[in-house]
Every structure is written in C-alpha cells, then in structure tokens.
C-alpha positions as CSV (number, residue, x, y, z in Angstrom):
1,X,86.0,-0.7,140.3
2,X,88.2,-2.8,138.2
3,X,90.6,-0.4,138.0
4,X,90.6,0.5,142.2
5,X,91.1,-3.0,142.4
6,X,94.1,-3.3,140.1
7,X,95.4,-0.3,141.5
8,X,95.6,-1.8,145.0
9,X,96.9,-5.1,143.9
10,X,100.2,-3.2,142.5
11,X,100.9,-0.9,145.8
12,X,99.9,-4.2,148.0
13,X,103.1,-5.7,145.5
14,X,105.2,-2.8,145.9
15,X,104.7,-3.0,149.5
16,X,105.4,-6.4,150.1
17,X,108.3,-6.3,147.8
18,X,110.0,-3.2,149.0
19,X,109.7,-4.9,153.0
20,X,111.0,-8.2,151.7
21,X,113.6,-7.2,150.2
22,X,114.6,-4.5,153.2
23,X,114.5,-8.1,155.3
24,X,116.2,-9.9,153.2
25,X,119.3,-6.9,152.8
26,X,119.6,-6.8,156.5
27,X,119.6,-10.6,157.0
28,X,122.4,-11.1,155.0
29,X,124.2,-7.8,156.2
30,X,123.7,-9.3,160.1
31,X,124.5,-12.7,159.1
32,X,127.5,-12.4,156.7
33,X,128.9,-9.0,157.8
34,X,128.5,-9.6,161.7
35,X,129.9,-13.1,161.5
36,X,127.5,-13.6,164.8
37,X,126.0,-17.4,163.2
38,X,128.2,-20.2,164.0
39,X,125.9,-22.1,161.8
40,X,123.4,-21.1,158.7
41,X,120.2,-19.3,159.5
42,X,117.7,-20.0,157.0
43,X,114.2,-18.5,157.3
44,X,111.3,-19.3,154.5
45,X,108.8,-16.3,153.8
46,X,107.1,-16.4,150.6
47,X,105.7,-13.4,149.4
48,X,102.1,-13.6,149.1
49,X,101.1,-14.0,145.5
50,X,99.3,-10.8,144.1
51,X,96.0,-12.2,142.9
52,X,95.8,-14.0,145.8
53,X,95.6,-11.0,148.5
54,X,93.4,-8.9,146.2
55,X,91.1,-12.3,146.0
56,X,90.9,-12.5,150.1
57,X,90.7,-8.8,150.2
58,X,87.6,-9.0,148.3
59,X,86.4,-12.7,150.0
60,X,86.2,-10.6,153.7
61,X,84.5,-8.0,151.9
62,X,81.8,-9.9,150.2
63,X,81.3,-12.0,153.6
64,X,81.3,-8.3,155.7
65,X,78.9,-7.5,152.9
66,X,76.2,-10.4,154.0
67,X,76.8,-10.2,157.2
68,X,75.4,-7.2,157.2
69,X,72.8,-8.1,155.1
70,X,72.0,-11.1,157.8
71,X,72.4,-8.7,160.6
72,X,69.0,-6.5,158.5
73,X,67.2,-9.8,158.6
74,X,67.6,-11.0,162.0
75,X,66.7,-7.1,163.2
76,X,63.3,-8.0,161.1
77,X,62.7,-11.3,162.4
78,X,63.4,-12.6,159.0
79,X,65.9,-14.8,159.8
80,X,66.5,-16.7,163.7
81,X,68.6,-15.0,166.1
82,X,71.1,-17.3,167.6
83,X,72.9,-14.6,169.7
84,X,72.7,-13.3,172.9
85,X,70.9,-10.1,173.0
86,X,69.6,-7.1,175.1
87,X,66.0,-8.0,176.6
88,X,63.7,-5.3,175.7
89,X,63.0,-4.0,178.9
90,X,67.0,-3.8,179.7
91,X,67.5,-1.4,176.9
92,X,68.5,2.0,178.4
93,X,70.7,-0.2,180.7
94,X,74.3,-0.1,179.8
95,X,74.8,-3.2,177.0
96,X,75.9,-6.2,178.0
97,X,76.5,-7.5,174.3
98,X,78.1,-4.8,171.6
99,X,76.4,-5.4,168.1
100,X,79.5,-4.6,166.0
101,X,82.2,-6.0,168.3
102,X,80.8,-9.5,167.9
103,X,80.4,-8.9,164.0
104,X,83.1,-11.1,163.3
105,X,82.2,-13.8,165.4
106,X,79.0,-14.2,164.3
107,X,79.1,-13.6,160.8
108,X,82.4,-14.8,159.7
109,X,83.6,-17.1,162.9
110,X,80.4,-19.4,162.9
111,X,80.9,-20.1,159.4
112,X,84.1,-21.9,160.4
113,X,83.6,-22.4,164.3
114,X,83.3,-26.5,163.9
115,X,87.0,-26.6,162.9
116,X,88.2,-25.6,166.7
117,X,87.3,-26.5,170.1
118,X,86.8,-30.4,169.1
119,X,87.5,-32.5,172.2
120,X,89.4,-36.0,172.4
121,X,89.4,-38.9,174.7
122,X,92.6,-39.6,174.3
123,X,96.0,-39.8,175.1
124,X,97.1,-36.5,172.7
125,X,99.9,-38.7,170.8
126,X,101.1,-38.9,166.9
127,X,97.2,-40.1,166.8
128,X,94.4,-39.9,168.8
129,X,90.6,-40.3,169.0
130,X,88.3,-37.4,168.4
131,X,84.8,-37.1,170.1
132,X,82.2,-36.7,167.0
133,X,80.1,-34.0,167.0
134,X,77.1,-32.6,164.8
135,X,75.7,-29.2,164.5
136,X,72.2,-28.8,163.1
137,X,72.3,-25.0,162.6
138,X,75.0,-23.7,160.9
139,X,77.7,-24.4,164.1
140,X,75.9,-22.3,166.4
141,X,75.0,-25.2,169.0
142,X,77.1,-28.7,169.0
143,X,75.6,-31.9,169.7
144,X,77.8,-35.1,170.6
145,X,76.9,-38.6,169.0
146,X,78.5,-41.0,171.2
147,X,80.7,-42.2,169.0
148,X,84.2,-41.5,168.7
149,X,86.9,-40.9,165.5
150,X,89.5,-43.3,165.9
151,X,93.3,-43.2,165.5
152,X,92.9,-39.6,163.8
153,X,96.8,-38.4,162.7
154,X,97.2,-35.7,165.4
155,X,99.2,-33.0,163.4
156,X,98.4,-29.9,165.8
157,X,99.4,-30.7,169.6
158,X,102.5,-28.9,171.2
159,X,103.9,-33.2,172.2
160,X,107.0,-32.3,170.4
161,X,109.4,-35.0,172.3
162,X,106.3,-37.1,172.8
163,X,106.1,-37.6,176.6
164,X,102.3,-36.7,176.7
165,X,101.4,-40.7,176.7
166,X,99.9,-42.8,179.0
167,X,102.4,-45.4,179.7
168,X,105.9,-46.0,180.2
169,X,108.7,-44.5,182.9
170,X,106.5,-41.3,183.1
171,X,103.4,-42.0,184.1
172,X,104.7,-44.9,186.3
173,X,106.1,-42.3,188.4
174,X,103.6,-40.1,188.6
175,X,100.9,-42.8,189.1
176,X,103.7,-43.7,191.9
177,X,103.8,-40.3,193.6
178,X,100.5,-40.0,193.1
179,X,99.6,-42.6,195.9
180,X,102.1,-41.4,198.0
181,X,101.5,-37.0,197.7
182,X,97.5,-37.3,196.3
183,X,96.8,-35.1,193.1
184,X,96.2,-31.9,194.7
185,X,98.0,-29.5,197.2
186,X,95.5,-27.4,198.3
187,X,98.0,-24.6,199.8
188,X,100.8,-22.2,198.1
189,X,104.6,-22.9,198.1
190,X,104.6,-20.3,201.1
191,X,102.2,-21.8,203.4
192,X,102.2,-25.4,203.7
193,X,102.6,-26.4,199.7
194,X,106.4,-26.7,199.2
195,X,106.9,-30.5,199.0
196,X,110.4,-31.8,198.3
197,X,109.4,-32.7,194.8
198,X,109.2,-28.9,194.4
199,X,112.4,-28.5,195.6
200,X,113.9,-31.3,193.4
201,X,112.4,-30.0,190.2
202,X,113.8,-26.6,190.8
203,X,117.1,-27.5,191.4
204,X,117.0,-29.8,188.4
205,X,115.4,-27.2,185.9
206,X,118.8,-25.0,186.8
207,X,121.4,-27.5,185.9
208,X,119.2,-28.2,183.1
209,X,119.5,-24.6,181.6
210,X,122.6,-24.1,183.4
211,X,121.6,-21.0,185.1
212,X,122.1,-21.0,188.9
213,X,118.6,-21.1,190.1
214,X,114.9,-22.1,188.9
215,X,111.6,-21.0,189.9
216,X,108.2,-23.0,188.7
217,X,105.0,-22.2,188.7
218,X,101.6,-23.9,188.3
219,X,100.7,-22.2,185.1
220,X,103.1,-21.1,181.9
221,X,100.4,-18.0,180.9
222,X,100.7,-16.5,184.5
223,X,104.7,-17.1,184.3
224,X,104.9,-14.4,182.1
225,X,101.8,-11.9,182.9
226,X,102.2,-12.3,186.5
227,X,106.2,-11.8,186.8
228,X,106.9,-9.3,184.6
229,X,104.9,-6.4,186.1
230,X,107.4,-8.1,189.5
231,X,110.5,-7.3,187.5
232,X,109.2,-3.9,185.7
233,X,107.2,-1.0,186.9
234,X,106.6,2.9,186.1
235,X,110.0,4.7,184.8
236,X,111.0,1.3,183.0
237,X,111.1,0.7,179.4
238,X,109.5,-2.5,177.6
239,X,110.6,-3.4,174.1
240,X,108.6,-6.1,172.7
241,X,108.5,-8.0,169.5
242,X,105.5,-7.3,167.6
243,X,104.6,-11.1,167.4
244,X,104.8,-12.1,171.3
245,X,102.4,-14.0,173.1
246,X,99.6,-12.8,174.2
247,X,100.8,-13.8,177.8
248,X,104.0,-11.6,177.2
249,X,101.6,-9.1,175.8
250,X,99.3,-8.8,179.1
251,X,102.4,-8.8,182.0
252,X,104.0,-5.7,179.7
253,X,100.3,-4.0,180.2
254,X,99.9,-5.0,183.5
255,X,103.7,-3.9,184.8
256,X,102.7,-0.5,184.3
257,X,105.7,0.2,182.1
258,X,106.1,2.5,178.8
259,X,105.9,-0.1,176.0
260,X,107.3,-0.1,172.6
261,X,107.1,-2.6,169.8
262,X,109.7,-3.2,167.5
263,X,108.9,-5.2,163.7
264,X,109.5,-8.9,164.2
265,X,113.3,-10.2,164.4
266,X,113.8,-7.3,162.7
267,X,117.6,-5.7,164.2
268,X,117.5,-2.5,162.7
269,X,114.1,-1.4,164.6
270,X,114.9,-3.1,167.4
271,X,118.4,-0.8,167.6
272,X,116.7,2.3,166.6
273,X,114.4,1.8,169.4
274,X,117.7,1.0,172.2
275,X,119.1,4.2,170.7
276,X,116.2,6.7,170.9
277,X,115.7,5.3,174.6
278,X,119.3,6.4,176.1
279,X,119.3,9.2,173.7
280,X,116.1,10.9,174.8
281,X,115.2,9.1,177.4
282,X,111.8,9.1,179.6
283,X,109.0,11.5,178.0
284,X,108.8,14.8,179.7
285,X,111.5,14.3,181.9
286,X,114.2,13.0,179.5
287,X,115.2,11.5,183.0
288,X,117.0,8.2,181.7
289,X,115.1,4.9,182.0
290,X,115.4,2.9,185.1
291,X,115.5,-0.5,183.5
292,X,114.9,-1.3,179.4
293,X,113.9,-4.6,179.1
294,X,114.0,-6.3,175.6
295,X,110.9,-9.2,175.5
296,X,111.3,-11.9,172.7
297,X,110.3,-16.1,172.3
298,X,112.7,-18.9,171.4
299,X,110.5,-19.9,168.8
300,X,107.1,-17.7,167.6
301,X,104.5,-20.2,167.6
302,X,102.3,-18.5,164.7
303,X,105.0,-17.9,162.3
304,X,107.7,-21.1,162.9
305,X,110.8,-18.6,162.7
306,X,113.4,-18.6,165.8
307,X,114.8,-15.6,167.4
308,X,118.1,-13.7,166.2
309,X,119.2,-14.4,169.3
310,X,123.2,-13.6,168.6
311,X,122.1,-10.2,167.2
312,X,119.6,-9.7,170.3
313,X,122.6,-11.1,172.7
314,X,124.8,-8.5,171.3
315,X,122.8,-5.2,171.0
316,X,121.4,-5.6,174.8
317,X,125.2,-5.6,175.9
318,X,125.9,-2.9,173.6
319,X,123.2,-0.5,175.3
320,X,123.3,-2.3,178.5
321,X,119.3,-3.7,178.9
322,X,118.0,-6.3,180.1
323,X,116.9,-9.4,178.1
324,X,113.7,-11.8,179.1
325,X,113.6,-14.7,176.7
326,X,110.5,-16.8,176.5
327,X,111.3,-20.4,175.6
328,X,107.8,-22.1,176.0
329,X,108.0,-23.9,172.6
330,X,111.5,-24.0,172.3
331,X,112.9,-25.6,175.2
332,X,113.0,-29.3,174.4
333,X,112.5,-28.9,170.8
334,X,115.6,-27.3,170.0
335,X,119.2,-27.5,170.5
336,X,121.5,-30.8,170.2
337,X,120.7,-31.3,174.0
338,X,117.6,-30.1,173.8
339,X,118.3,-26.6,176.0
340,X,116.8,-23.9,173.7
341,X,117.9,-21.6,171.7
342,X,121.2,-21.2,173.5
343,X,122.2,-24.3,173.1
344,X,120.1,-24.2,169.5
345,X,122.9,-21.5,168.8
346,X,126.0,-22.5,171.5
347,X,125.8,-19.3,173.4
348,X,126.0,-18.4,177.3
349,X,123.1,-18.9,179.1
350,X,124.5,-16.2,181.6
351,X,124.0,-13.7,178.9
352,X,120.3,-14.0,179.4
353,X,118.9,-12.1,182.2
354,X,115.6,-13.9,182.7
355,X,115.0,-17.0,180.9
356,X,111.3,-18.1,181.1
357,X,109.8,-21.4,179.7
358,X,106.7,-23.9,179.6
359,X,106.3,-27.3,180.9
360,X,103.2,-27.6,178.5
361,X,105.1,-29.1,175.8
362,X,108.0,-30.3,175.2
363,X,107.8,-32.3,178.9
364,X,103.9,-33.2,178.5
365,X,102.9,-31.8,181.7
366,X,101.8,-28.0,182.5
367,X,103.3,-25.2,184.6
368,X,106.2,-22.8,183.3
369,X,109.2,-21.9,184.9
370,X,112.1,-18.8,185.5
371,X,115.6,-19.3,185.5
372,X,118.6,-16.8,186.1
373,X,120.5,-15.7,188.9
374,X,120.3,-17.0,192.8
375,X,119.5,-12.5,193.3
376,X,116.9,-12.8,190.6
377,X,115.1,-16.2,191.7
378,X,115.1,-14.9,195.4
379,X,113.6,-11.7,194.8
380,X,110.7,-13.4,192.3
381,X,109.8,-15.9,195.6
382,X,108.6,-12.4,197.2
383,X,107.2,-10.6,195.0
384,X,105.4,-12.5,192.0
385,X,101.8,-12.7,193.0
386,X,101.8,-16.4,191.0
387,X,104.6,-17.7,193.6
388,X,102.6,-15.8,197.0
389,X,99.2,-16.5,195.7
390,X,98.8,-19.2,193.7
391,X,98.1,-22.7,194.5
392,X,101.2,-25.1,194.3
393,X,102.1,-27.8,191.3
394,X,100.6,-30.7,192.1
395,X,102.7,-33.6,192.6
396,X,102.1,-35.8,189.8
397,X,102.6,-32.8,187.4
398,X,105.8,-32.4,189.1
399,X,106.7,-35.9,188.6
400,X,106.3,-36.0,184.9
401,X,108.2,-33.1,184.5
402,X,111.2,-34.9,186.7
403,X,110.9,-37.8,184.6
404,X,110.9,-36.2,181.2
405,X,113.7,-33.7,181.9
406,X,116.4,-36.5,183.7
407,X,115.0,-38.7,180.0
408,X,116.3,-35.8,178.0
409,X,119.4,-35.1,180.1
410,X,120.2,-38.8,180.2
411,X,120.4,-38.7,183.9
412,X,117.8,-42.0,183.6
413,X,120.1,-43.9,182.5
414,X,119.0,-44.5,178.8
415,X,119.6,-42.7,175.5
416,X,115.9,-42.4,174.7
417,X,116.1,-38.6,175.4
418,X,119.0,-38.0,172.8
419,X,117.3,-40.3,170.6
420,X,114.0,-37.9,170.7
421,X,115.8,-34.8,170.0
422,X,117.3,-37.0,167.0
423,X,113.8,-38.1,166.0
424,X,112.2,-34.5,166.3
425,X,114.9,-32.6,164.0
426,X,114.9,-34.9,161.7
427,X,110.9,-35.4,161.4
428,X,111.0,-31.5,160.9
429,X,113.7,-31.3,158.7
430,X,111.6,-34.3,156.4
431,X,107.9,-32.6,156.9
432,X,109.5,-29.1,155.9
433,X,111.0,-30.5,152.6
434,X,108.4,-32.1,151.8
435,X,105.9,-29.9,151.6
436,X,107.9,-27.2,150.1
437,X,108.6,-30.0,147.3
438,X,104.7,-30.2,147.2
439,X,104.7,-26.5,146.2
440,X,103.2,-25.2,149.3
441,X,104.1,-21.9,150.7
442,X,105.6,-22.5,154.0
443,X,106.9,-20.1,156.7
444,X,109.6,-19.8,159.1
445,X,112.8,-21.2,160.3
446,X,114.1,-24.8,159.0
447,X,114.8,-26.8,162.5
448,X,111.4,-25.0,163.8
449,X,109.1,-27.8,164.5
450,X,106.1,-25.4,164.2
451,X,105.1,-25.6,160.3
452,X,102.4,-22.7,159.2
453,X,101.0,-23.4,155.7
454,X,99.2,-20.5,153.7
455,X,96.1,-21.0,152.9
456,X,95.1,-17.0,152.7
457,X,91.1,-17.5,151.6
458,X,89.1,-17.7,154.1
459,X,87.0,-20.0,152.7
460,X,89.2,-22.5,152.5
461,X,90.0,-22.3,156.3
462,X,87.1,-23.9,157.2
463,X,87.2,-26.2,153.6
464,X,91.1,-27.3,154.9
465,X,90.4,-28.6,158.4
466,X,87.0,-30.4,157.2
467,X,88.7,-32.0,154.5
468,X,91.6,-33.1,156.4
469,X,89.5,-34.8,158.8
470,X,87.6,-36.9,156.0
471,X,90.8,-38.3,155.8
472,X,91.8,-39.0,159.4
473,X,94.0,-36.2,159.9
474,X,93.6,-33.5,162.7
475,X,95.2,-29.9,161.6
476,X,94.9,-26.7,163.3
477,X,94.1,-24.0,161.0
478,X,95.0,-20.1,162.0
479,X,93.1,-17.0,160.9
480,X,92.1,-13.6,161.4
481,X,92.5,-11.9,164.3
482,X,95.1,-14.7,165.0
483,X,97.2,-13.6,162.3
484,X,96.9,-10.9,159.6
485,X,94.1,-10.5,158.0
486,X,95.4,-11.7,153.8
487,X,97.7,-14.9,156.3
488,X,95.3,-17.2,157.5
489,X,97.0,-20.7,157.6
490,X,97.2,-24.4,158.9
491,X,99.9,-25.0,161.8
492,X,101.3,-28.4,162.3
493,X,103.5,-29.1,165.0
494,X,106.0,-32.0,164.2
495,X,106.6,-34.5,167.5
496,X,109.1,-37.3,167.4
497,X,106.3,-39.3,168.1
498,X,105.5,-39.4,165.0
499,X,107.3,-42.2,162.7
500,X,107.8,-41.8,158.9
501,X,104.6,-43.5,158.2
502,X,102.6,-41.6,159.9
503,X,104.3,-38.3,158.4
504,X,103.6,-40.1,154.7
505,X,100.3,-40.3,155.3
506,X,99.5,-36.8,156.2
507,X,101.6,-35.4,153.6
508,X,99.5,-37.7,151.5
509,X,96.5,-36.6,152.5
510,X,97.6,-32.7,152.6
511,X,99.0,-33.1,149.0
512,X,95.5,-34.5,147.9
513,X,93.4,-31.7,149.9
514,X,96.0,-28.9,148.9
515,X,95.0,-30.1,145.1
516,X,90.9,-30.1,145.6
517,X,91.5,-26.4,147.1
518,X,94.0,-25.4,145.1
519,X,96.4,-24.3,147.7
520,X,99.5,-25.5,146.1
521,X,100.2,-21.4,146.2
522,X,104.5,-21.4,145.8
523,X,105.7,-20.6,142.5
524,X,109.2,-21.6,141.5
525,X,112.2,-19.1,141.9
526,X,115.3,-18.3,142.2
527,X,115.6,-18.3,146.1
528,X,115.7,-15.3,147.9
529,X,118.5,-14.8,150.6
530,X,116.2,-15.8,153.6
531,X,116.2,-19.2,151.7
532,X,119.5,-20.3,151.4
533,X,122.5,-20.2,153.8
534,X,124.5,-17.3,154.0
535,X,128.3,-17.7,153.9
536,X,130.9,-15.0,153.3
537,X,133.4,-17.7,151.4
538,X,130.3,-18.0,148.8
539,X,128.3,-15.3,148.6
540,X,128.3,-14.2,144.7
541,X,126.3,-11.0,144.7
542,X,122.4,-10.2,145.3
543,X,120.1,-12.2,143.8
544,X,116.7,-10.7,142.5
C-alpha cells in the first residue's frame, strides 16, 4: 500500500509540474512576446507540496471510510439519526432524500458546518459583532445564547471600499429617500415601478463605465442567469472559463446554447477552442455559429487572480465573438479610478460587448447591473425576464448606490472616493506581503483584494476558522465541492476600511494559528515566472 501510495504521490508531482510549468511558458510568451501589458502581471500559484496532497488524499479517505462505517450504525439503530429520511410506509414512493448524494454533507460537512452560516448584528464593517451560538450534537442543530461577540475583525465580507456602514453621506440619503419613496416598490420597472431614481442611477452607472447606456436590476445572480439565455439561444456558441460563477454557470445552461469550457486564463485553450468553432463549426450541420460568446470575471472570487483581459480583448477581435465580462468583485476594487479591469489595465471599454457588474460590493448595497451599447440596453429592457418580471430596486438601495458611485467618481465634492481606492490597494498590497513573508502559500493576482490561503487538510478547515475566532477574527474558509478537492483554503477579502492596526492584528493572530496547525506550507525558491514581473529589457533566460 506503501508503495501505491508513493507511486501516486510522484505522477500527482509530475502532473502538477508539467501544468505549471506549461502556465508559466505561456505567461511569459503572452506577456513578453505579445507586448499586450502596459504594466507587470504578476500571479502567485504555489505548487502544492507533495506530502501534502497524498496526506489529504488519504484524510478524505479515512473520513469516507467512517462515514460509512456511521452510515452501518445509524442503519442499526446504533447510533442517532439526525437526517431526514424516508418514512417507512413511503418506501416504494419515489425518494425524497438520496442516501449517497447527501454523503458528504453529513459525514464530512457536519463535522465543519459551525464554521459557516454564523449570523451578525451588525453593521458588516472592518469589525463586527457575531451572534454566539452552541451546538449540542456535533453541529447538527444550533442554539443561540443571547449573547453577542463583540468587535470581531471581519476578514471575509465583499465591503471592499467600505460603504456598507451605518452612518455618514450614505445612509443619510437613503434614510432621506427613504421617507420620501418608502422601502419597497411593489411593481416592475414596466408597470408602475420606474422612479426617477432609477432613471438617475442608470444614467450615472454609464458615464461611470463609460459605455453609452446602463441597465440595473434588483438582484446581481439573476443579472447574469437571467440575461444571458436573452442575449444567446440555440445555434450560438458559449465559451466559458472553467472557474465562473455559478450565476454565469446557470444563464449559459438556461440560454439553451452549446457550451464549452476552456482551462482558467489559460490563452492557448481558449484560442484552440475560437479556432475549432469557425473551423468546424455547428455539430452536424457544420453550419457556422450564429453568435460565440466568450464568458469571463474581472476578478475570480475563489482563486484572487484577474482576467487576461488584453489577451481576451485581442483574440475575440481576431475571430470576431462576442465578449461578456462579469465585474461583480472587480468594479470598485480595481483600477486607479476604481472602473474595473479596464481601467485596472487602461483599455477601451467599447471593446467589451456586454459588461455586467454587482452593486453587492464594492458600493454596499445589492442589485447588479449591464452596460454596453444604447442597441444592446434597449433590446435587454424587452426581453430579460429579470427587467419584465421582476420587482423594481427599491429606493433606498438605489440611493446608496448613487451616493457611493458620485463618492468614488468625486462628483460629491470630496476626495474620499480617491482616497478609498488609495486605502484598498495599498491594504492589499501590505496583507499580500505579509503573509507570503509569513511563509504561507497564497494564490492569485497581487492588486486582487480577494486573498485565498491554502490550508489543503480538511481537518484543519474546521480547526482554522475555530481558532481564528478564539482570537476575535472572522475568516471564511473554502473547501470541497467549492474548490478542488487537495485546495481547500481561507479567503479574506481586504476593505479599505480596514486600517493598519486592524490588519496587524489579524496577521498576528493568523501567524499564531498558521503555527499551532502547521499551515505555514510555502517553501523558499527561486520564483517561478508567474512570480515576478515580466519585462523583455530583463528577462535573462528560464528559470527552473
């Protein structure tokens, strides 16, 4: 068994070597040869340590293992049944509840379950206040004490420029337009919900991406699942990173439309696919495509890296498809205006055919949005079923998001938009270094304020977030089906809200938890070429 093991340990190397190092050719081929970066494009991807996958290869099996053997024992009334089962006399009924599909949730996901789902009462700022909660068997039920866990460090919420508070210009408009509009709207934007605040926002949201019109909508997961199966249909062509949302994921499904999945920011599979579409065409008929559109994020919330957008930009003109570029956690976050990835990487915004975003984050409020052109925007107020269908924004909602976006523009008057952009980079930019300099393993791009941590064992998913919490800090921690199975991790999202302090102490308390765990998983190298800038006046060969 030793041996199998070993055995499986080296090809798991060999793979992970052999696709690391493919990346890392064709990054500096795109980057250096293409001359399409005004600007370095540095991306961290650690390659998981050998022991370490065959150890979390083995910790799922041993935990697959009991959970079968608990699964014997609660079939014997040997051990209490927590889950939802069959009644007896439902049995030759079709089942409600499939044994093996919830496997994983209750043999591996309870184990862990009282690190998510943990409500605040707060306003979710750089800290907040966590209701307390106890669990009595094993996390299957939660009961509430009354009490509450004060000033907690909040390291996980999407507040990147920090607007989700509860006083100051903000909420004093939308406690304004509150009494004047009421909270809800009760119609949709073609009946008798259009206020003028809707009307306002829209037309602001275009300048603001400086596209020539701007659609919003009351929710940023039904922005993309409900508009793209408006803008694609049956003889189109989806390419999708393999990484998208799940939102992304669910409009390609539901637009009817043949859908293919090249690796992530990976330009070489993403051409190959272009290619073999106008080369061959639609199966059967080897009619050609009626539209090909490309679907890719700003930023990838699980994995911190940005989009290769330049590369992207110029394959879609070179075969002629269409782009849709979703900038939920980008927009706001990125940029030296805070625009996005365009202006992240000072390109067109006219190049992009449909660029969608979120209200949900980087403006505090909810909602998503679609910008392009006037042709585009008109066609989207007649046939998405979230514009015809859905219930309007309410006005407050609308309000903060007016607020937030003239603050980052500077249209209020004030520099504390710049100043937040300012704040965010360079919070990300310190967090990053840090914890590199700790000798974690951290992924993704350097300006991405979304951080993932390895932490690979799933024991120690569980271990992390309750350890972190002793020490007033709230993380979110990612694992399986989330992510890979051998990649489970911690995410922290960086806000400018957060002051140096504040980052100190977390790092302090990380540091301490990474050495109880043992997480401290990066082992010193010569960098790789994701890890350092690439530049054609000083690149000096290929380094191993």
């Amino acid at each position: 068994m030793l041996k199998s093991l070993g055995v499986l340990a080296l090809c798991i190397k060999n793979i992970n070597f052999i696709n690391r190092q493919t990346l890392c050719l064709q990054v500096h081929q795109k980057t250096c040869n293409g001359g399409l970066y005004g600007r370095p494009f540095i991306e961290s991807f650690e390659e998981t340590p050998m022991l370490l996958a065959v150890l979390t290869y083995m910790g799922y099996g041993i935990l697959t293992v009991f959970g079968y053997l608990r699964d014997f024992l609660r079939e014997w009334k040997i051990e209490k049944c927590h889950i939802a089962r069959e009644r007896e006399e439902q049995r030759d009924f079709v089942p409600l509840y499939q044994d093996f599909e919830n496997f994983y949730t209750r043999n591996l996901y309870m184990r862990i379950r009282d690190g998510w789902n943990r409500p605040i009462c707060s306003v979710p700022g750089a800290k907040m206040d966590l209701v307390e909660r106890v669990s009595h068997d094993y996390n299957w039920t939660f009961s509430y004490t009354g009490r509450a866990v004060k000033d907690v460090v909040n390291m996980g919420s999407y507040n990147y420029l920090g607007f989700a508070e509860n006083a100051g210009p903000c909420t004093n408009a939308a406690a304004a337009v509150t009494l004047k509009c009421g909270v809800g709207v009760c119609s949709t934007r073609q009946e008798m919900g259009n206020l003028d605040r809707h009307e306002e926002l829209e037309k602001l949201t275009a300048r603001f991406l400086g596209v020539e019109a701007a659609m919003a909508f009351g929710m940023g997961f039904a922005t993309n699942s409900m508009n793209i199966p408006a803008l694609t249909g049956k003889g189109c062509l989806i390419l999708s990173d393999e990484l998208n949302h799940a939102s992304l994921v669910l409009g390609a499904r539901l637009s009817g439309s043949t859908i293919r999945v090249f690796k992530h920011n990976n330009m070489q599979s993403l051409e190959k696919l272009l290619r073999d579409a106008i080369v061959h065409g639609q199966p059967r008929t080897h009619r050609p495509w009626k539209k090909i559109l490309i679907l890719v994020e700003g930023i990838y919330s699980m994995e911190g890296s940005i989009v290769r957008l330049p590369e992207i930009l110029a394959l879609k003109k070179k075969y002629k498809a269409y782009l849709y570029l979703d900038e939920a956690h980008s927009i706001g976050a990125l940029g030296a205006n805070g625009r996005g990835v365009l202006d992240y990487f000072g390109l067109d915004p006219s190049d992009v055919d449909i660029m969608m975003g979120t209200f949900t984050k980087s403006f505090g409020a909810a909602g998503g949005y679609i910008g392009g052109r006037k042709e585009l925007i008109d066609y989207l107020r007649c046939h998405s079923h979230s514009a015809v269908y859905a219930t309007s924004m309410s006005a407050p909602v609308v309000e903060q998001i007016i607020t937030s976006m003239k603050c980052i523009m500077g249209e209020d008057g004030t520099t504390i938009g710049r100043e937040r952009i300012r704040q965010l980079a360079e919070n990300t930019t310190y967090f990053r270094t840090r914890l590199q300099e700790l000798g974690f393993i951290i992924y993704g791009n350097k300006d991405s304020p979304v951080i993932p941590m390895m932490l690979y064992l799933p024991a120690k998913i569980g271990a992390f977030v309750r350890e972190m919490l002793k020490r007033n800090i709230g993380v979110v921690v990612v694992g399986f089906p989330a992510t890979p199975i051998i990649e489970s991790r911690a995410r922290f999202c960086i806000s400018a809200a957060h002051t140096k302090e504040t980052l100190d102490m977390a790092l302090a308390a990380i540091s301490e938890v990474g050495d109880v765990l043992r997480v401290k998983y990066s082992q010193p190298r010569v960098p790789d070429a994701r890890r350092r800038p690439f530049d054609e006046t000083t690149y000096d060969g290929w380094e191993d």
